[in-house]
Every structure is written in C-alpha cells, then in structure tokens.
C-alpha positions, -999 to 999 in steps of 0.1 A, spaced: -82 -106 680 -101 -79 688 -101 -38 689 -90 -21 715 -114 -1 742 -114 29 746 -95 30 780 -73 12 763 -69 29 733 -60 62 758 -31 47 772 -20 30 743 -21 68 723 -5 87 756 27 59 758 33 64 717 25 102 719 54 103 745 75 91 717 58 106 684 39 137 692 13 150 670 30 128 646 7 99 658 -19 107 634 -1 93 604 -6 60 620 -42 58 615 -44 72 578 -8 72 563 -5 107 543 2 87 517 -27 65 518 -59 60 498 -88 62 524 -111 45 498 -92 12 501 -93 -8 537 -56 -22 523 -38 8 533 -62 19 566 -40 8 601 -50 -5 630 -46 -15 663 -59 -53 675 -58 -66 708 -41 -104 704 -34 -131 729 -15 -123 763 -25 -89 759 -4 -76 731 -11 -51 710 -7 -58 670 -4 -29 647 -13 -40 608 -39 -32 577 -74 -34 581 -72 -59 552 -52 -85 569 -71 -80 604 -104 -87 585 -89 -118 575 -75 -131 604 -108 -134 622 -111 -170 601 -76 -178 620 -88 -193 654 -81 -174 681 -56 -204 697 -38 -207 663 -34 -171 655 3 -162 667 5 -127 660 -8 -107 629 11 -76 622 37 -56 643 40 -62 677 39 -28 697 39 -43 731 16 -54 757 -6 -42 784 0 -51 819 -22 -65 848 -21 -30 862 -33 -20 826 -3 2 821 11 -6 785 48 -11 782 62 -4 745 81 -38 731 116 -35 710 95 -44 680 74 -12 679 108 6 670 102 6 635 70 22 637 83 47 661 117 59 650 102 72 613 74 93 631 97 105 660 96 136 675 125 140 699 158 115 687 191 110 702 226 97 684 249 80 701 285 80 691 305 49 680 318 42 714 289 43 733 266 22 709 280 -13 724 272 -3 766 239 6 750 229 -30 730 242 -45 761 217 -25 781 230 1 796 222 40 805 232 69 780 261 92 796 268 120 782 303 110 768 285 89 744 260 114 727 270 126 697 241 149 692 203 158 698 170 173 688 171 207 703 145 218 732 137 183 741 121 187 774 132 164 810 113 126 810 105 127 775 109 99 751 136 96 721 146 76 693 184 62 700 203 66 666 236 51 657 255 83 640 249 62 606 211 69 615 205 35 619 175 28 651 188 10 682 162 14 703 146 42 725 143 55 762 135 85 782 157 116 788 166 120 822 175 154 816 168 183 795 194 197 765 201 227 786 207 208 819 225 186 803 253 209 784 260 215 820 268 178 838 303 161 841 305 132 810 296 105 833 265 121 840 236 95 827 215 116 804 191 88 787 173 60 808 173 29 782 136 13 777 142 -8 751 171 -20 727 178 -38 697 202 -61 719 168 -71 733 164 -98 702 192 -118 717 191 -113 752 155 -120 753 148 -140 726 138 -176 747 107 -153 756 103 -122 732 81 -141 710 65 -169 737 29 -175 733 22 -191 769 
C-alpha cells in the first residue's frame, strides 16, 4: 500500500466533494480528533487493483509489515481508480459518505425496493429533499427511517423537479446497498 499522488489525490477529493462539499475536511482530521495521536489521523492508501482504502494512520503504519500479495484490504474501501484514471466511488464508501453529506434524498417506502434492485429514482417515490440542491449533483439515498441505501446524482434540480409528471426519473442511481448481493462473486475479488 502506498499514498496516493497528487493527481490522484485531485480526483479522488473532486468525486467525494461532489458528494460531501466542504464537509470533506473532517475526513482528514476528525473534529473530534486528537491531532497529537497518529490513532485517530485518516488516510487514504492506494491498495492492490487500484483501490483506494480509507483507515488510521496507525493501522496503515502497520500494514507495511503485511506483504503487499497478502495484504487484502486494510480499512474502508472507497472505490477504485480506473485505467482512464477516473475514480469510480464503490457501495462501501457509503458509510463514510452519508454522515458528511451535503445534499441527501429520502425515498418513500414504495420506492425503496425498484431502488435496491437498481433502478432510477422517479419522482413518485421521493418522499423529500435537501432544499437548493443544484442539477448533476450527488446525494445520499435515505430510507424515510434515515437508514443509507446508497447514493446517485440528481438529474434534475428541486425546482425543475416540483414541475415533472411522477414518472419523471429525478435521481440517476450510482451505487446501492442491493449491490452486496448482486455483486458479491466480485465486490470483494482480489484478481
């Protein structure tokens, strides 16, 4: 494992910053945190396959004495970079993202099934969202109980959408917690 670059670093910060806002900060040095102890200091590591790993300084300092074809994973997984080096977020960075989230989206209790099974948000299915959320931007899907399901990108603004018919698809999924089973033969593969 290694740290990231800088380039890589960029794009890693612009993908979560689409998803957390200025609220990204709190992932380096937790508000809580004690910056005299490397326990509680997060960071990012660069693992096998090109994923990205989010965990403690503490336990990336000692997982360099893992070798690097026996070390699985260390961490969170937030997702992986692509040949093209664009970084595409995995369904196991959701619970990093949904505390920190800017923009969110809940999703009434008829609509929370077509989503898991990976489908599109309509608008007959949102219970409610953050105000002002802008077109293209990324939210948190909430069951109404609060409870994370996964996240996607608005394909319409609030405004714009108080105004479409309630098949109108108003949330492109990325990623869902339906993912774990549908995907699970290579969510976790190391070759």
């Amino acid at each position: 494992m290694r740290p990231l670059t800088e380039t890589e670093t960029q794009t890693l910060f612009s993908k979560l910053a689409n998803y957390m806002g200025p609220s990204i900060k709190n992932l380096i040095a937790p508000p809580d945190s004690n910056p005299s102890t490397d326990q509680t200091r997060m960071v990012f590591r660069l693992g096998n396959q090109n994923r990205v790993y989010y965990c403690s300084e503490y336990l990336a300092n000692l997982s360099t004495c893992v070798a690097r074809e026996n070390l699985l994973s260390v961490g969170t997984c937030l997702g992986k970079f692509t040949k093209t080096g664009k970084f595409r977020l995995h369904i196991t960075s959701l619970n990093v993202i949904a505390p920190h989230a800017r923009y969110k989206l809940w999703v009434k209790q008829n609509g929370v099934m077509p989503f898991l099974y990976g489908g599109n948000i309509v608008k007959a299915h949102v219970g409610r969202w953050s105000e002002d959320c802008p077109e293209h931007q990324g939210v948190v899907v909430l069951g109404m109980d609060d409870m994370p399901l996964g996240f996607g990108v608005v394909a319409r603004s609030t405004a714009e959408a108080r105004r479409i018919e309630p098949t109108g698809i108003v949330c492109f999924r990325q990623a869902d917690v339906g993912e774990y089973l549908r995907e699970e033969d290579t969510l976790f593969t190391t070759t």
